[in-house]
C-alpha positions as CSV (number, residue, x, y, z in Angstrom):
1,X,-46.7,-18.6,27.7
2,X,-45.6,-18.8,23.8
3,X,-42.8,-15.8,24.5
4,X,-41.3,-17.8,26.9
5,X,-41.2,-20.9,25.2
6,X,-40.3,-19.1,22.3
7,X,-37.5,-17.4,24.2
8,X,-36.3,-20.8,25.8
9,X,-35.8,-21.9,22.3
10,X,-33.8,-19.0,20.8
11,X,-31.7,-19.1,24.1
12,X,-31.3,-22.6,23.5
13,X,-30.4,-22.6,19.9
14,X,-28.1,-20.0,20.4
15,X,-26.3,-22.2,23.3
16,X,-25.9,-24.5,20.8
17,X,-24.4,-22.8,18.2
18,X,-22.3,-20.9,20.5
19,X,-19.4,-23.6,20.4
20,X,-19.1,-23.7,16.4
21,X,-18.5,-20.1,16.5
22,X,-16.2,-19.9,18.8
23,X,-14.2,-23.0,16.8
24,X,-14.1,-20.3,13.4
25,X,-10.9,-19.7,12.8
26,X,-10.1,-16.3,11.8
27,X,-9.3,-15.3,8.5
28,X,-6.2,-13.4,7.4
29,X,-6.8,-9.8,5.6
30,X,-6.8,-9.5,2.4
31,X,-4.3,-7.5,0.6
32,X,-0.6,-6.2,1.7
33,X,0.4,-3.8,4.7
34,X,3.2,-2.6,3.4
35,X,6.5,-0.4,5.6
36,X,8.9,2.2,5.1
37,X,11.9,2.4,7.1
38,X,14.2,4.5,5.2
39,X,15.5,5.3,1.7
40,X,18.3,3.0,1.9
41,X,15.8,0.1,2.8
42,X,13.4,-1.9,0.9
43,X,9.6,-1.7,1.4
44,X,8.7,-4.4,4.0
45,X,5.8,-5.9,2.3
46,X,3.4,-8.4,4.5
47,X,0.7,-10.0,2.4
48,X,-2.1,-11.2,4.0
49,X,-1.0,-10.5,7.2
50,X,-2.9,-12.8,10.0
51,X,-2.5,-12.3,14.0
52,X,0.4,-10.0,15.5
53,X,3.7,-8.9,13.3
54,X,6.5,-6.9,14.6
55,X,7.7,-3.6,12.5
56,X,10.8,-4.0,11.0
57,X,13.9,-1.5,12.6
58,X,13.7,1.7,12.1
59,X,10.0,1.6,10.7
60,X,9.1,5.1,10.1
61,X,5.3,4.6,8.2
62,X,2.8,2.0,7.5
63,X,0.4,1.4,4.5
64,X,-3.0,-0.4,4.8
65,X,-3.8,-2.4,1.5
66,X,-5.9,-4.7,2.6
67,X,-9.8,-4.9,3.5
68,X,-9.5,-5.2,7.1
69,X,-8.7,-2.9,10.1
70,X,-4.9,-2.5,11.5
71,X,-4.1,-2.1,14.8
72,X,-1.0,-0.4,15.5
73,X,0.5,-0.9,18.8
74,X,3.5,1.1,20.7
75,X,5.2,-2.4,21.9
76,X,6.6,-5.5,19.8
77,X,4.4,-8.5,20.7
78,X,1.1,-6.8,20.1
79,X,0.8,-5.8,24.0
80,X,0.1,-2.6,25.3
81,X,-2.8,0.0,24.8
82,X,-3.7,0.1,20.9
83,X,-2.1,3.5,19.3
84,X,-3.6,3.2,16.2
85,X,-6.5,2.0,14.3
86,X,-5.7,2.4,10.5
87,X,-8.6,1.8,8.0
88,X,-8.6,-0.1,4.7
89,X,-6.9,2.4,2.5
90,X,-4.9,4.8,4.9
91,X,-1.0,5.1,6.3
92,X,0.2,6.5,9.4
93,X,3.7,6.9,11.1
94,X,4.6,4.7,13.4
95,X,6.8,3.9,16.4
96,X,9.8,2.7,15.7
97,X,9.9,-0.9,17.8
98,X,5.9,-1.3,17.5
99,X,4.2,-3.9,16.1
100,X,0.3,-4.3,14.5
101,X,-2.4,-7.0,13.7
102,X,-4.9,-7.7,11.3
């Protein structure tokens, strides 16, 4: 009898708290993902990057500087199957009119 009650009140606290942490809003990595297109272009630099990004033209490899996973993706708009996860620390080429979040 005190396991169930027990239970009914971790269910029920957890009901509750449920809503606030679905209201969180995410946090931005922290740090810089940073792109190379070619050597006649600038470094494409995004700091903090939060939600989806589209790679610049001709994007040709990608840096992870910050403390969170990347996900790389084939398509712009962050849609499509995931290609890549890229750690904290790590670079990888990537598709030319892809796109990633952090």
């Amino acid at each position: 009898m005190k396991s169930r009650l027990a239970f009914a009140a971790l269910t029920a606290a957890a009901v509750a708290i449920s809503p606030l942490a679905a209201a969180a809003p995410a946090l931005a990595a922290s740090g810089e993902v940073v792109v190379y297109s070619t050597e006649l272009q600038p470094l494409y630099v995004y700091a903090n990057p939060n939600g989806c990004q589209n790679l610049p033209p001709a994007a040709h490899q990608m840096n992870n500087r910050t403390d969170a996973d990347v996900r790389l993706y084939v398509y712009p708009g962050c849609i499509g199957p995931v290609a890549w996860i890229l750690k904290p620390g790590y670079g990888v080429h990537t598709p030319p009119i892809g796109s990633f979040s952090a």
